[in-house]
C-alpha positions as CSV (number, residue, x, y, z in Angstrom):
1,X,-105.0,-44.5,-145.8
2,X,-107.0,-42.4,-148.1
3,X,-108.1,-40.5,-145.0
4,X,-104.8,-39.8,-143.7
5,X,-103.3,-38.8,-147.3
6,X,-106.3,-36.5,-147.5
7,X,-105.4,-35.0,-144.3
8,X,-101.8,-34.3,-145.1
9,X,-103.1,-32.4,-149.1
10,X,-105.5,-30.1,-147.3
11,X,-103.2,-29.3,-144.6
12,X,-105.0,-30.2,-141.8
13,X,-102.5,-32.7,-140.0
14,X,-101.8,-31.4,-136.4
15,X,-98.8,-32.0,-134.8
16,X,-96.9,-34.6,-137.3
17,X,-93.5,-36.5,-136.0
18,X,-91.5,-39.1,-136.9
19,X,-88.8,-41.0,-135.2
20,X,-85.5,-41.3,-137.2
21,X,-82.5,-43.1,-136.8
22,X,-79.2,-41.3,-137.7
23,X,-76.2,-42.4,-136.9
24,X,-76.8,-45.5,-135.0
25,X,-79.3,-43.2,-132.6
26,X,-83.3,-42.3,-132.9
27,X,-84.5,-38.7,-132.5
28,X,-87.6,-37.5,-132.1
29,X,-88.5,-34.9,-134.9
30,X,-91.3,-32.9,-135.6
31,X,-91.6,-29.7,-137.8
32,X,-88.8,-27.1,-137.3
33,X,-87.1,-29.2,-134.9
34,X,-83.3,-29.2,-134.4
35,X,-81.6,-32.1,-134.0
36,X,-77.8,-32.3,-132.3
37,X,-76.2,-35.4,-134.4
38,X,-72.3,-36.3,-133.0
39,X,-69.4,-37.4,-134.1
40,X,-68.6,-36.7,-137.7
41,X,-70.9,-35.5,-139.9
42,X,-70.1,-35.8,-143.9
43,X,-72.8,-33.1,-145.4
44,X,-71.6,-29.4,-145.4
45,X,-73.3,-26.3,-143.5
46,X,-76.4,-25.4,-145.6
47,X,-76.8,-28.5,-147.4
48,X,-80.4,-30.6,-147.8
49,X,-80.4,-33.6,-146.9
50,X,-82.9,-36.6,-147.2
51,X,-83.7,-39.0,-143.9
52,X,-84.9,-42.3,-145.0
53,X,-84.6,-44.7,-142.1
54,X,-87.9,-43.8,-140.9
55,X,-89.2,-45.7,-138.0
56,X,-92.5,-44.6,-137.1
57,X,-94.4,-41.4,-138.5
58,X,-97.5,-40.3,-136.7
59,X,-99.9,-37.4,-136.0
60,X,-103.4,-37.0,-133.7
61,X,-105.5,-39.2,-136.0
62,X,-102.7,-41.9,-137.0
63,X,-99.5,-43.6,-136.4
64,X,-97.5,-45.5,-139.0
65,X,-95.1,-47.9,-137.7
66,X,-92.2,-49.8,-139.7
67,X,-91.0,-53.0,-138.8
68,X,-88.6,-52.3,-138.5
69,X,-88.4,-49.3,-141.3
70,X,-90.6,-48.0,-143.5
71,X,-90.4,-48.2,-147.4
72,X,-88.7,-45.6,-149.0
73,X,-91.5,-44.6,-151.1
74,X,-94.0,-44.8,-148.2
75,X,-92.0,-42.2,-145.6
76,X,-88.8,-39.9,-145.5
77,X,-88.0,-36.4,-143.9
78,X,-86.4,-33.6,-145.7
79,X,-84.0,-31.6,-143.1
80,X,-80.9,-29.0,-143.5
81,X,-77.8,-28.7,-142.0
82,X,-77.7,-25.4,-139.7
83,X,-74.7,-25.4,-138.2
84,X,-71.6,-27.7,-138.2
85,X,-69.0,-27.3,-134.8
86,X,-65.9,-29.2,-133.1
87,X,-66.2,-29.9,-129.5
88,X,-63.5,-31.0,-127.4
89,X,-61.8,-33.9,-127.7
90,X,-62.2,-36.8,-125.1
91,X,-59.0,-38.2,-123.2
92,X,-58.9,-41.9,-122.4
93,X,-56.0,-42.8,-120.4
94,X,-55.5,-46.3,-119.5
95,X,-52.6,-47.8,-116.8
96,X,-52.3,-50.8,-114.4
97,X,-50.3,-50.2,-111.5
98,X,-47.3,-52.0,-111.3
99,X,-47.0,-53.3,-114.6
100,X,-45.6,-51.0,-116.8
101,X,-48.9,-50.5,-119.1
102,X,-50.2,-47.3,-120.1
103,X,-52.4,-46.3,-123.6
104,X,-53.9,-42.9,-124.5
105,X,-56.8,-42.8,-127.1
106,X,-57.8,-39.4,-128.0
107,X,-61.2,-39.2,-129.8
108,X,-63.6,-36.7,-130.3
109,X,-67.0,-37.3,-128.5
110,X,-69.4,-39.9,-130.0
């Protein structure tokens, strides 16, 4: 560990990620990555925000893995919203033939 944390002072960790999980779904992030989260998203355009379900942060020398997070004080990733947009909203239209049943859901996309 002392290694590692030595690595990340001075700078000379290559190529860091970290898995995440936001919104029921893991990405894939590494430095100056964008990320396209759907469904609705409660922070505003512009605003920090602080990713603490962590599931595995590595780089070329090491790989921390959580089981099946890890601690709060151990790992987290600082990102900012870039843009916030509406997309279409999906139709789901449901009948039986002959039996008098029909059902519309409209939803946006999850």
């Amino acid at each position: 560990m002392t290694a590692v944390n030595k690595q990340l002072e001075e700078g000379q960790a290559s190529r860091l990620f970290a898995v995440v999980h936001i919104m029921g779904k893991q990405f894939l992030v590494k430095a100056e990555d964008i990320v396209v989260v759907t469904g609705h998203w409660p922070p505003k355009l512009g605003e920090s925000i602080r990713l603490e379900k962590v599931l595995v942060i590595g780089g070329r020398d090491f790989s921390l893995v959580g089981r099946p997070l890890l601690p709060l004080h151990q790992a987290y990733v600082d990102a900012t919203v870039v843009e916030k947009t509406l997309s279409h909203t999906k139709i789901w239209f449901k009948t039986i033939p002959r039996g008098n049943f029909r059902r519309w859901k409209c939803r946006l996309p999850a």
